[in-house]
C-alpha positions as CSV (number, residue, x, y, z in Angstrom):
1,X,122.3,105.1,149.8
2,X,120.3,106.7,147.5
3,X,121.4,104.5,144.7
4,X,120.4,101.6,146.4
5,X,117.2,103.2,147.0
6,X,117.0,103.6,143.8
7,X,117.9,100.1,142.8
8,X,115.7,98.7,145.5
9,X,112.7,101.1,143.8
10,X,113.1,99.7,140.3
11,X,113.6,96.3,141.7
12,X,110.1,96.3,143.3
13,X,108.8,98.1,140.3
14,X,110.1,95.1,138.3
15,X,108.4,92.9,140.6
16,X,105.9,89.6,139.8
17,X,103.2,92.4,140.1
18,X,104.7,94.9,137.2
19,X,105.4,91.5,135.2
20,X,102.2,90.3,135.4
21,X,100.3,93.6,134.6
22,X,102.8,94.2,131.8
23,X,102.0,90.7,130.0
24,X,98.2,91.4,130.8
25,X,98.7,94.9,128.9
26,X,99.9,93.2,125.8
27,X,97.7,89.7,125.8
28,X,94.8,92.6,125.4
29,X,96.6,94.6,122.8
30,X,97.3,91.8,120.7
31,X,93.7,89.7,121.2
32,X,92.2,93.4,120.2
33,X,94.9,93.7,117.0
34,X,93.7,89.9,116.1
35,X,90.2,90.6,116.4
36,X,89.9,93.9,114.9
37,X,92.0,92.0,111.9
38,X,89.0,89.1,111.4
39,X,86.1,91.5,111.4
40,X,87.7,93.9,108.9
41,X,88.6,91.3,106.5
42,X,85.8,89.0,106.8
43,X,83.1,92.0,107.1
44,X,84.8,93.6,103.9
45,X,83.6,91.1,101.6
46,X,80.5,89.3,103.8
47,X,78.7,92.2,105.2
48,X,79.6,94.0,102.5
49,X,81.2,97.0,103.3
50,X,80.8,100.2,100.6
51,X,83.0,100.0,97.9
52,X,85.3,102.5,98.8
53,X,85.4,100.8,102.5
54,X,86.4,97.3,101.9
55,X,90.1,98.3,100.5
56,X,91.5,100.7,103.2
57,X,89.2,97.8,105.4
58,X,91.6,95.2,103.8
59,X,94.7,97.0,103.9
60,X,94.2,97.8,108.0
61,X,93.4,94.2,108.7
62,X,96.2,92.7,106.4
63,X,99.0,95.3,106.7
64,X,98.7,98.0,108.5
65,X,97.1,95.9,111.9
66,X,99.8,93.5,111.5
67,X,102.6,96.4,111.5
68,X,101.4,97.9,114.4
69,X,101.9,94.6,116.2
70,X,106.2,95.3,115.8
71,X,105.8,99.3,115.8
72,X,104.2,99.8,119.0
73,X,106.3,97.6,121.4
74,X,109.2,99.0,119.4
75,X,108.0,102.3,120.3
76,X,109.3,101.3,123.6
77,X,112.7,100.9,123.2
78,X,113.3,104.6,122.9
79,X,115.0,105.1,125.8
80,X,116.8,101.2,125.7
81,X,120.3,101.2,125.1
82,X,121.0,100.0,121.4
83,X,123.1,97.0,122.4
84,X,120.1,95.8,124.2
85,X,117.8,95.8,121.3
86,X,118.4,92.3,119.8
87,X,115.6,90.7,121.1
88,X,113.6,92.9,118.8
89,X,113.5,89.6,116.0
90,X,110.7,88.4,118.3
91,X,108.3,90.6,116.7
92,X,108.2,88.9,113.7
93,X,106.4,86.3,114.4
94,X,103.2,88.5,115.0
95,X,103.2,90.4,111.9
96,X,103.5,86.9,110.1
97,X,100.5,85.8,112.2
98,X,98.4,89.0,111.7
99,X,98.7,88.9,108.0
100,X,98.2,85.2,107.9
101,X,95.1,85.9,110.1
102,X,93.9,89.0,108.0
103,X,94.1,86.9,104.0
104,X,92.1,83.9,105.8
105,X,89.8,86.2,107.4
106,X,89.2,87.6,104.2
107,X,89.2,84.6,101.8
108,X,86.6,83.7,104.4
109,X,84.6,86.9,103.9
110,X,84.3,86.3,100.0
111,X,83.2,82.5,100.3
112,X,80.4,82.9,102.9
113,X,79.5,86.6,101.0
114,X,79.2,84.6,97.6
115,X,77.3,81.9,99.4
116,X,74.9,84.3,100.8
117,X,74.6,86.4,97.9
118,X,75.8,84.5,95.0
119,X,73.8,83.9,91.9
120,X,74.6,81.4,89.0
121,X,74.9,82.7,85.4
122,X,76.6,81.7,81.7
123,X,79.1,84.0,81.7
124,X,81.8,84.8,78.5
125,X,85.3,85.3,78.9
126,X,85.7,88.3,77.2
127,X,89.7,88.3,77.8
128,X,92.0,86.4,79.7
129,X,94.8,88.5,81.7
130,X,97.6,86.3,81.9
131,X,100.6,86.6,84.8
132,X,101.8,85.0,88.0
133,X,97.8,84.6,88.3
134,X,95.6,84.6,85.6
135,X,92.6,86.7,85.2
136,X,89.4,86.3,83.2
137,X,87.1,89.0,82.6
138,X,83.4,88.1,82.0
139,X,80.3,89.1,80.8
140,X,77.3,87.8,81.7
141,X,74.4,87.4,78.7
142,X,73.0,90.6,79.1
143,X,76.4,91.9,78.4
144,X,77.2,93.7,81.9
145,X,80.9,93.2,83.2
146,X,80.9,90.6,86.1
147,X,82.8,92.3,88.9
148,X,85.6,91.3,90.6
149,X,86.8,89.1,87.7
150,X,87.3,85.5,87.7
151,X,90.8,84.4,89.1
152,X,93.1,81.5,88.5
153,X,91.8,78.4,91.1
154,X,88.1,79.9,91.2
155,X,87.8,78.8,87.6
156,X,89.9,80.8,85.4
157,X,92.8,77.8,84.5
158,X,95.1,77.0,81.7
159,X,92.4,74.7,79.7
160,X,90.3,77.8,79.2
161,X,90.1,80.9,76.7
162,X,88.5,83.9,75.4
163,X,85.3,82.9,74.0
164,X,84.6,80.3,76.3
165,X,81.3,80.4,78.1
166,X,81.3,79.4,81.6
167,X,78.9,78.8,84.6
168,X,79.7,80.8,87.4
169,X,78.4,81.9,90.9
170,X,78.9,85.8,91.2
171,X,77.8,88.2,93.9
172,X,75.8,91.2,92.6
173,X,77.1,93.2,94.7
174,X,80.8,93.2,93.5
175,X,82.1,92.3,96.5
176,X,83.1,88.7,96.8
177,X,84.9,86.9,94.3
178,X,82.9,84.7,91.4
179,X,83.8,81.3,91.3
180,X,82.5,77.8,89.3
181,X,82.4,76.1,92.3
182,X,80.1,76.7,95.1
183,X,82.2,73.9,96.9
184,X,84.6,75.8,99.6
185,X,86.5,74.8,101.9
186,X,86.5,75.5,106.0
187,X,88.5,78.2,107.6
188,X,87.2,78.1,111.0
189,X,89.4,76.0,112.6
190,X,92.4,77.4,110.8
191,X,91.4,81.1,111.6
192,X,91.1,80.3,115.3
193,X,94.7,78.4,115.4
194,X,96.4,81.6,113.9
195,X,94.8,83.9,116.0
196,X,96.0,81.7,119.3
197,X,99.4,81.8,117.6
198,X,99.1,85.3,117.2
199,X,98.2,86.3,121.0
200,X,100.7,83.9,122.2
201,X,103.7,84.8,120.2
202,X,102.9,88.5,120.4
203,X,102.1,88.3,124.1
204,X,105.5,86.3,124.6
205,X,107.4,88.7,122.2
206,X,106.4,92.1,123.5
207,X,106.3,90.9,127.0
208,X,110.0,89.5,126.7
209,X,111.1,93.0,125.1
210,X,114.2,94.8,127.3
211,X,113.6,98.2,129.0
212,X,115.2,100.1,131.5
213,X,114.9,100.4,134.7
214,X,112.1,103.0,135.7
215,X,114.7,105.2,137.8
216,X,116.7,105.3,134.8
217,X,114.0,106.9,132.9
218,X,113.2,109.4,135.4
219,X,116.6,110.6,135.3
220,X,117.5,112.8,132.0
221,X,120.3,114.3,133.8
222,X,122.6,111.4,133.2
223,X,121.4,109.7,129.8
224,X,122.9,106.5,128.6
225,X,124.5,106.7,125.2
226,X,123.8,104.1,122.5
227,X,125.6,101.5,122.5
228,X,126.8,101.8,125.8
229,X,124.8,99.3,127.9
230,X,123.3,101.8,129.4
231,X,126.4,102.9,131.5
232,X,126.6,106.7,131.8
233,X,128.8,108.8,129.7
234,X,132.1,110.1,131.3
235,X,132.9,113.4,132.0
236,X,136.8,113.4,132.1
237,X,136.8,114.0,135.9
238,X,137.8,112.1,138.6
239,X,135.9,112.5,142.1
């Protein structure tokens, strides 16, 4: 009898009610990892943050937000039987979206920051660092370093070369990137498409993760090896 109570106990515990408030748990955790993703990368460059802010800013929101996204429903497979933890690839799908979310966010940050703040010079390429995406370094006339320097697609492409004097938009502040263009494209509709597709497939993943019955939990006594389905290990006795 007490088994079935048992049973009957992690049965209700399981219930529509304990589904519903578990998906409701991790719709909020994964709206709040997608929103605290946007206003880190986009504040980083567009507020601007300090200077020795915006990189741990951009590392949370691209990396270590994203991560947390897998580690924390993973956290609750502890006490799940290892032949039960296949469904795990779900989780994927969520850090793909969060980092997706936190370089938009962020390439975001940098145009409306430059639009804000930006202010046109002749600048000179005083070297061109060359590599899966080039690099130009620039001066502007009264010979100050423009910071961040000029990347490949913002202006810095295969026709140009050291020497060259070119007419850029830079923010004073160092923290968005120059560019030749003041032309830049929309990410609204984008941003709020990948966060959607973040909630839902982080909400479906971590929702749909396997765990054990709550009376198995509560019962250290009789732990389920891995590997074992969660079947207890045998003693060598017979009743």
């Amino acid at each position: 009898m007490g088994a079935r109570t048992d049973g009957a106990d992690g049965a209700m515990e399981a219930g529509p009610s304990s589904r519903f408030t578990r998906t409701l748990w991790w719709f909020t955790f994964h709206t709040a990892c997608a929103t605290a993703a946007v206003a880190l990368a986009y504040l980083a460059p567009a507020a601007p943050l300090s200077w020795w802010l915006r990189g741990p800013a951009t590392l949370t929101a691209c990396v270590l937000i994203p991560l947390a996204a897998l580690l924390i429903p993973v956290l609750e497979l502890r006490p799940v039987p290892w032949d039960r933890r296949k469904l795990a690839w779900q989780l994927a799908f969520p850090v793909l979206t969060g980092a997706v979310l936190g370089v938009t966010a962020g390439q975001a940050g940098h145009d409306d920051g430059l639009r804000e703040r930006g202010r046109w010079t002749q600048a000179v390429i005083v070297e061109k660092r060359e590599g899966k995406t080039d690099r130009c370094v620039l001066r502007d006339p009264a010979g100050r370093e423009i910071s961040p320097d000029l990347t490949q697609g913002d202006g810095c492409d295969g026709h140009v070369e050291k020497g060259d004097v070119l007419r850029v938009l830079h923010d004073p502040e160092g923290a968005a990137d120059p560019a030749t263009d003041e032309d830049t494209p929309s990410y609204g509709g984008f941003l709020v498409g990948t966060a959607l597709a973040h909630v839902a497939l982080g909400t479906w993943g971590s929702a749909r993760m396997p765990r054990l019955n709550p009376g198995s939990r509560a019962n250290p006594g009789n732990p389920a090896r891995p590997g074992s389905g969660g079947r207890p290990a045998r003693t060598g006795h017979r009743p």
